[in-house]
C-alpha positions in Angstrom: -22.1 -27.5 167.1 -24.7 -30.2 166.1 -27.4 -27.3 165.8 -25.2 -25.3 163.7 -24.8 -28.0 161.5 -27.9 -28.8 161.1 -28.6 -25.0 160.3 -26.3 -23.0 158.9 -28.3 -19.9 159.8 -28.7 -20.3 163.9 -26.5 -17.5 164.3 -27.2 -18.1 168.2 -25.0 -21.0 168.0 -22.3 -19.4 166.4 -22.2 -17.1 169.6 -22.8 -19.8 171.8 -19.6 -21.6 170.4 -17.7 -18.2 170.5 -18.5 -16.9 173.9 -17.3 -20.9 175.3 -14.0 -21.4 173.4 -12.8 -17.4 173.3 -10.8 -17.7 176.1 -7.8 -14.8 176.0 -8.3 -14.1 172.5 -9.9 -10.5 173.0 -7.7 -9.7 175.3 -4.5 -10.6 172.8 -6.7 -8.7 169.9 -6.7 -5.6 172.3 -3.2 -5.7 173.2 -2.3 -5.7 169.3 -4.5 -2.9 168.5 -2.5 -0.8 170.4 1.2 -1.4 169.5 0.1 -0.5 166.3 -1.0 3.6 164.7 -4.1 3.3 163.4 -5.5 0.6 166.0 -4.1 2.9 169.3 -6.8 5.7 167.5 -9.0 3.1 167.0 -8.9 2.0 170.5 -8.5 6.0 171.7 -11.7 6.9 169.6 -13.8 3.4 170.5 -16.3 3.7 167.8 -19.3 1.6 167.9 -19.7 0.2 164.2 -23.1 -0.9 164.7 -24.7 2.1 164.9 -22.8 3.3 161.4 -23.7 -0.1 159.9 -27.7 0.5 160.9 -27.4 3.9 159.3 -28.4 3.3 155.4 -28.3 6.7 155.0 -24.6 7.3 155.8 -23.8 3.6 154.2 -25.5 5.2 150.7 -23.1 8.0 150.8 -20.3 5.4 149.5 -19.4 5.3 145.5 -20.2 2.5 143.2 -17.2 0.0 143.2 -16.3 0.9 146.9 -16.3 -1.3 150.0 -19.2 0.2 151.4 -21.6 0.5 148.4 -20.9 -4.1 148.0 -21.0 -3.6 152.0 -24.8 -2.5 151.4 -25.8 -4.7 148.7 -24.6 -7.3 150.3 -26.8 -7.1 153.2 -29.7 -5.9 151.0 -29.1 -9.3 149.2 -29.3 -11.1 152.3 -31.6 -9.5 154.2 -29.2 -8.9 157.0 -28.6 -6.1 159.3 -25.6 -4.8 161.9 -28.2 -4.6 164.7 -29.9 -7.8 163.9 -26.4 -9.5 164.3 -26.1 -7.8 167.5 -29.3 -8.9 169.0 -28.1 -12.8 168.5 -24.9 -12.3 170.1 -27.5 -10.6 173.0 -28.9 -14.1 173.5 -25.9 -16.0 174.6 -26.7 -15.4 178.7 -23.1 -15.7 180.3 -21.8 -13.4 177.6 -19.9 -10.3 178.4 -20.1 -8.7 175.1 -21.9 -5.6 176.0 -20.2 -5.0 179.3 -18.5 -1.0 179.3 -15.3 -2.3 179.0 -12.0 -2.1 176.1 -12.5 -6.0 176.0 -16.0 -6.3 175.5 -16.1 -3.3 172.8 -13.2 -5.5 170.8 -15.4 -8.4 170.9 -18.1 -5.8 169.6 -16.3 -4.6 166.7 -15.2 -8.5 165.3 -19.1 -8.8 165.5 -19.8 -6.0 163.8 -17.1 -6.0 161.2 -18.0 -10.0 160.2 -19.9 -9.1 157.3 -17.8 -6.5 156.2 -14.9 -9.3 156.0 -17.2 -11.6 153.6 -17.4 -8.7 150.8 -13.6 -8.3 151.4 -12.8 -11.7 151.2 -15.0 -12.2 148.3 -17.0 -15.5 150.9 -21.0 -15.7 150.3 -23.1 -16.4 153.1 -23.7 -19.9 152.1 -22.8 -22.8 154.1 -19.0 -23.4 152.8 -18.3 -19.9 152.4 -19.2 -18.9 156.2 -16.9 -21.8 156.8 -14.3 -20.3 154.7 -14.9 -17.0 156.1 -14.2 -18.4 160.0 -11.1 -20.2 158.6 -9.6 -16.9 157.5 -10.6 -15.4 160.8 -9.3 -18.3 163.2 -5.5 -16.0 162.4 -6.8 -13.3 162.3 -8.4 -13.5 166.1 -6.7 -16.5 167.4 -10.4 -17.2 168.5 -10.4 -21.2 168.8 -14.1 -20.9 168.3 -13.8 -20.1 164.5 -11.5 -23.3 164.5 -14.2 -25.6 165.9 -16.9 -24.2 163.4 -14.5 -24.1 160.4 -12.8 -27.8 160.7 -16.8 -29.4 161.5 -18.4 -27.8 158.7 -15.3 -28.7 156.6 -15.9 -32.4 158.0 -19.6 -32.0 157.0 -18.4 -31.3 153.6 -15.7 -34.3 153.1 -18.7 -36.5 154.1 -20.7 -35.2 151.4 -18.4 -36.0 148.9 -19.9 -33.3 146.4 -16.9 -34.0 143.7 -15.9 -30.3 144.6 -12.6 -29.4 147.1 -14.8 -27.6 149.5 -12.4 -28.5 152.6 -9.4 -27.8 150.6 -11.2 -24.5 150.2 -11.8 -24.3 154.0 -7.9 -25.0 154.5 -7.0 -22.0 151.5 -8.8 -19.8 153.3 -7.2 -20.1 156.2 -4.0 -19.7 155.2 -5.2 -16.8 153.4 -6.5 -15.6 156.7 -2.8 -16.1 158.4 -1.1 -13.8 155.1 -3.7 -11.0 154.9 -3.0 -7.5 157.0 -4.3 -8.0 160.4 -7.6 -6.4 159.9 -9.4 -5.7 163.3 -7.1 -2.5 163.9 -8.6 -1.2 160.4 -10.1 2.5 160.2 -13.4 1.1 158.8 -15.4 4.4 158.3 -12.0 5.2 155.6 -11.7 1.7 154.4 -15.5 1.4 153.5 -15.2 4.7 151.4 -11.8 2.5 149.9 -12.5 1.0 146.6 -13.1 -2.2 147.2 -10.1 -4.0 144.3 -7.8 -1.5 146.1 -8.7 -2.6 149.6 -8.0 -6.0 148.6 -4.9 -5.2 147.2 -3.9 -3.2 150.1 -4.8 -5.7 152.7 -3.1 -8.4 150.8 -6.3 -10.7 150.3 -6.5 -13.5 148.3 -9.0 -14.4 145.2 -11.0 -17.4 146.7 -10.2 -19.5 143.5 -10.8 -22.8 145.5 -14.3 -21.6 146.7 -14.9 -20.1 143.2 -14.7 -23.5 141.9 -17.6 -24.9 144.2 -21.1 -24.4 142.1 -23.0 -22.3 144.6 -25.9 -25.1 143.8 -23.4 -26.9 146.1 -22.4 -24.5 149.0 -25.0 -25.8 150.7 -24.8 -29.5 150.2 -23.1 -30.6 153.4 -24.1 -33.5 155.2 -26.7 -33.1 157.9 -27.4 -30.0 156.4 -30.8 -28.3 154.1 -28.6 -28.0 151.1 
């Protein structure tokens, strides 16, 4: 957690912190996906999203103003891709993410859908919005891990005293993340062709209003951190 802090970017410890505080997690994620429609097909058809997220081809095929089209430019903006975000959660050594089982390929597609939740959730890849965006996915997973990383970057914040709520943005979050659909039984190859105010809509996600308040000048600006 201390190397987190001090970068915001060591993805490696993100899955380091993950893989240690998971604990039944996937297997309550799993069990939900299929008491419900669309996350039994899900489950039946075990898609590997990685492998459509690494496509730019297929990802250009989506319209202006739809979840896949701010999908791709947010990665473009960020330089980030689905199999580069794969290959950090390769280095953790005890993990059991690629293993050929239901389990493993649920832990799989939370990786792969993480970015996919900041463009629905409206969270940048700074500093307090990753925080924000593990807040809204502690309910969502019941993953005690994205509790750790949100309340110490939250701390980190407080400390800073930046004049901005960026905790009470952490907390929002959160609770948005506890009222939103359940999103890991999704269909993402239809919801990425979904306009993207629709989806929102749909899913019953928030406007981060809190977090739009912050400058991003200051989304960085947590102690121990480069901001």
């Amino acid at each position: 957690m201390r190397r987190l802090v001090a970068d915001k970017d060591d993805t490696e410890q993100v899955f380091e912190i993950m893989n240690a505080l998971s604990g039944r997690s996937p297997d309550w994620g799993y069990a939900r996906m299929l008491t419900t429609p669309e996350g039994g097909v899900q489950a039946y058809r075990r898609v590997e999203l990685a492998d459509h997220l690494q496509d730019r081809v297929w990802l250009a095929q989506f319209a202006p103003g739809s979840v896949g089209a701010a999908y791709l430019a947010f990665i473009d903006a960020e330089d980030f891709s689905a199999y580069g975000l794969a290959d950090e959660s390769r280095k953790v050594t005890d993990s059991e993410i690629e293993a050929a089982h239901p389990r493993a390929w649920y832990a799989r597609r939370l990786r792969d859908v993480h970015d996919i939740w900041h463009v629905l959730t409206g969270y940048r890849a700074d500093a307090l919005g990753e925080a924000c965006l593990v807040a809204f996915s502690l309910p969502q997973t019941r993953s005690a891990g994205f509790g750790l990383i949100a309340t110490g970057i939250a701390l980190q914040f407080m400390r800073a005293r930046t004049g901005y709520p960026c905790a009470r943005a952490v907390l929002k979050a959160w609770r948005d993340g506890r009222r939103a659909a359940w999103l890991p039984g999704e269909d993402y190859e239809q919801l990425l062709a979904e306009p993207l105010v629709e989806a929102r809509r749909r899913l019953g996600i928030a406007t981060p209003v809190i977090y739009q308040r912050v400058p991003p000048s200051l989304c960085n600006a947590y102690h121990g951190g480069k901001g």
